[in-house]
Structure formats: structure tokens, C-alpha cells
Legacy VTK file of the C-alpha trace (Angstrom):
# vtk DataFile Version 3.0
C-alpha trace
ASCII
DATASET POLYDATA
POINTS 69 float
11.274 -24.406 2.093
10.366 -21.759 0.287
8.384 -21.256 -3.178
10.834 -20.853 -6.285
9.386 -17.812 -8.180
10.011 -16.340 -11.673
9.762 -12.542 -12.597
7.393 -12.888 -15.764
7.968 -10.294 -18.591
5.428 -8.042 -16.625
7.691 -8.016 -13.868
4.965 -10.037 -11.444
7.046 -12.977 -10.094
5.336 -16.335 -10.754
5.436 -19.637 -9.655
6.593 -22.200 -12.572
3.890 -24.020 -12.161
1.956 -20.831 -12.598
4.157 -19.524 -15.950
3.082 -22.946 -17.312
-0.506 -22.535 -16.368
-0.508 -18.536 -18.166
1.455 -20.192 -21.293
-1.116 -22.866 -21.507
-3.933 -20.461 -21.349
-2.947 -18.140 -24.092
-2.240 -20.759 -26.324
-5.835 -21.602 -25.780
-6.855 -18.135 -26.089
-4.107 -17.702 -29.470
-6.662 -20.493 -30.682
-9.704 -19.345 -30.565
-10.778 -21.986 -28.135
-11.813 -19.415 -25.529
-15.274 -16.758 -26.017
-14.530 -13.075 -25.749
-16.694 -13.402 -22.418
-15.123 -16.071 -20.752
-11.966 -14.021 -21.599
-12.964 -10.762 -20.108
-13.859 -12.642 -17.024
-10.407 -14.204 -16.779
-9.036 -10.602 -16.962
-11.138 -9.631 -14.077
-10.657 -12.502 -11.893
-6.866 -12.664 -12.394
-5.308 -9.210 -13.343
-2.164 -10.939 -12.900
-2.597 -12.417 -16.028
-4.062 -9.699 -17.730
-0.691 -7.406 -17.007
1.567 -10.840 -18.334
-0.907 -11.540 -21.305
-0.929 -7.719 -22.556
2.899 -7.393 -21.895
3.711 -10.623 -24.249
1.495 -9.481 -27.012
3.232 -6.143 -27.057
6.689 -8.353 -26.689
5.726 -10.255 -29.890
4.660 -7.053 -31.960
7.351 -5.224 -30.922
9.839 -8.137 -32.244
7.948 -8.651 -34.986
8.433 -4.785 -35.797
12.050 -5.097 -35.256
12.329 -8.106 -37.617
10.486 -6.030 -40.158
13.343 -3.304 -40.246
LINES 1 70
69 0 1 2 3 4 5 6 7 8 9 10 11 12 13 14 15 16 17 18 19 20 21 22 23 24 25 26 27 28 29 30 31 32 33 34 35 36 37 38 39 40 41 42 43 44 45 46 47 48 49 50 51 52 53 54 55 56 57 58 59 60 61 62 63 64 65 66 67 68
């Protein structure tokens, strides 16, 4: 049986446990709750989520553009 994957909005595909775990995590970051440090480490250790974390906040400013018009 195989894993069920997800393409995220950077086009890596993701487990769901995995899309939960990133969703978590930038709500946490969206917070404040985690240092610039810790956060630049994170990006280093998982690119993965660097790539899906930069690709939503450009998702959200672009809609938030569009809403604008």
C-alpha cells in the first residue's frame, strides 16, 4: 500500500500528514512564536518547506492584490 500524496501549491507532493505538519508550522511562525534563527534553520534543514512557505505568502499577497482591484 502505497503513501497517498498531495501536490502542495509549490508543486512538491506531500504527505497529509505532512501538509498538516507545514500548516501547523506557519501558523506558529504567522504568530510570532518562532525566532528569526530558529526560522532560518528550518529553511535550511527542510527546503521543502521553504519552496511551500514562500509560494503561500506570495498566494496570499497576490489574492489580497486581486481583492484590492
Amino acid at each position: 500500500m502505497g503513501i497517498q500524496g498531495q501536490i502542495s501549491n509549490s508543486g512538491e507532493v506531500l504527505s497529509a500528514d505532512m501538509l498538516v505538519h507545514y500548516e501547523l508550522l506557519e501558523d506558529c511562525i504567522l504568530s510570532g512564536q518562532v525566532p528569526d534563527v530558529e526560522l532560518q534553520e528550518l529553511f535550511r534543514e527542510d527546503p521543502v518547506f521553504a519552496r511551500w512557505l514562500k509560494t503561500r505568502v506570495a498566494d496570499r499577497a497576490r489574492e489580497r492584490a486581486l481583492a484590492a482591484q
